[in-house]
C-alpha positions in Angstrom: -28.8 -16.5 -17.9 -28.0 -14.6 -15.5 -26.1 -16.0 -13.2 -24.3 -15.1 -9.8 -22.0 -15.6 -7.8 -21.7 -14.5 -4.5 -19.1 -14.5 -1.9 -19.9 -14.8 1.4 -18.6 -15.3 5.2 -19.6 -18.7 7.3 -21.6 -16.9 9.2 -23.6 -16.0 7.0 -24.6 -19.8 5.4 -27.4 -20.0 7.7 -29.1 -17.3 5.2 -28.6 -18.5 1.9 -32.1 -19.0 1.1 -32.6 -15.6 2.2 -29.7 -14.1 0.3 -31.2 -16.2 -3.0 -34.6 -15.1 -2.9 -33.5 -11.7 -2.4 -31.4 -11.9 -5.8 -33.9 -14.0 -7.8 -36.5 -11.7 -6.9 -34.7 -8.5 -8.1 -33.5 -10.2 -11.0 -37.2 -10.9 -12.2 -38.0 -8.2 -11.1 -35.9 -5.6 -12.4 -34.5 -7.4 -15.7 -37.8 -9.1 -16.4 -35.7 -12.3 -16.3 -37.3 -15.6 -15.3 -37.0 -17.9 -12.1 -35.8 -20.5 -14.4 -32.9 -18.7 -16.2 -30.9 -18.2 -12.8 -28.6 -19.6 -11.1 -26.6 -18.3 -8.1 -22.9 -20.1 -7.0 -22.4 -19.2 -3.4 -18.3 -19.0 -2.5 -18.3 -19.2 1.4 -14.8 -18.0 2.9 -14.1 -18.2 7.2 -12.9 -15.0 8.4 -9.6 -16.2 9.4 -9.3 -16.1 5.4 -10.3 -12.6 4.4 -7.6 -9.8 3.9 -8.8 -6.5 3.4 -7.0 -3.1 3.3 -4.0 -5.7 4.0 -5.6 -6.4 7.0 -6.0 -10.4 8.0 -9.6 -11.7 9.3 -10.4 -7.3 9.1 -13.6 -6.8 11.3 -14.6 -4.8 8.0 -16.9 -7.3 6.7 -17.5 -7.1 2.7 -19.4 -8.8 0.5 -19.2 -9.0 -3.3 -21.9 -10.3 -5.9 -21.2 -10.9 -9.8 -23.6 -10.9 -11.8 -23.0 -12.2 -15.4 -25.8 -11.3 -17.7 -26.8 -9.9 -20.8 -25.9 -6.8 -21.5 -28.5 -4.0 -19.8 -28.3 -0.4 -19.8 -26.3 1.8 -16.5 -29.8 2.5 -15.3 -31.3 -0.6 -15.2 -28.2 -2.1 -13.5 -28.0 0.5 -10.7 -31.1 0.2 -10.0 -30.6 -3.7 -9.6 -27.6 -3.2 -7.6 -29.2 -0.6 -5.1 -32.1 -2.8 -4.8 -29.8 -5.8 -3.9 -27.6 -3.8 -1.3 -30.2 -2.2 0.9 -32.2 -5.9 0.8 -29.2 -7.3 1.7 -27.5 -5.0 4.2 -30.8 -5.8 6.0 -30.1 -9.5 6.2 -26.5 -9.5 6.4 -24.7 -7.8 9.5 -22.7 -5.2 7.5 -22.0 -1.8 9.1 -22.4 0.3 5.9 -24.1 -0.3 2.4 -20.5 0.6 0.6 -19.4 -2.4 2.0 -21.9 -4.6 -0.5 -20.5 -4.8 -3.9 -22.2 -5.6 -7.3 -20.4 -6.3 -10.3 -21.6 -7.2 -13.8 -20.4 -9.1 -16.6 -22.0 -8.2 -19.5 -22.4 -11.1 -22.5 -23.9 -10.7 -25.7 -25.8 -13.8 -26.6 -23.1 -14.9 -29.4 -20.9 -15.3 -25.9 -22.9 -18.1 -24.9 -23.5 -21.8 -25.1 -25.4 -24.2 -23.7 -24.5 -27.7 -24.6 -26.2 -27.5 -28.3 -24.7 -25.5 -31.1 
């Protein structure tokens, strides 16, 4: 824990190492979370299946990372998410940060299992 998912176009497949290590880093970083504890599920969509503002394959590219963790403070979580945009706005060909969303799913740790009760 955490874990993230991110959704991503085709094009940008070729940077998924890039786009990993920029999370992972953050996340130890900023949530003193380990490199161990993380895992990232990248959903990659082709244009010609993207709809926003009702718009089909909309030049308004916009990508979206969830972020299920425990449960941190507002500050600590902007902070992560700023960090996150501007690295990946970088990397990414988006026209404007606002088009980079972070969400996050907080969990207490009575919300989770792993294999052994």
């Amino acid at each position: 824990m955490p874990f993230v998912e991110t959704t991503l176009f085709n094009d940008d497949k070729r940077r998924l190492k890039k786009i990993s290590i920029i999370i992972t880093e953050n996340l130890n970083k900023i949530f003193k979370s380990k490199k161990n504890t993380i895992t990232i599920y990248n959903n990659i969509i082709e244009r010609k299946n993207f709809v926003h503002n009702s718009i089909l394959k909309n030049k308004e590219k916009r990508i979206f990372i969830k972020i299920f963790c425990l449960k941190r403070n507002k500050k600590i979580k902007k902070k992560l998410a700023l960090k996150i945009i501007y690295s990946l706005q970088k990397v990414i060909k988006v026209r404007n940060p606002s088009n980079i969303a972070v969400y996050f799913f907080d969990k207490l740790e009575s919300d989770i299992y792993h294999g052994k009760l």
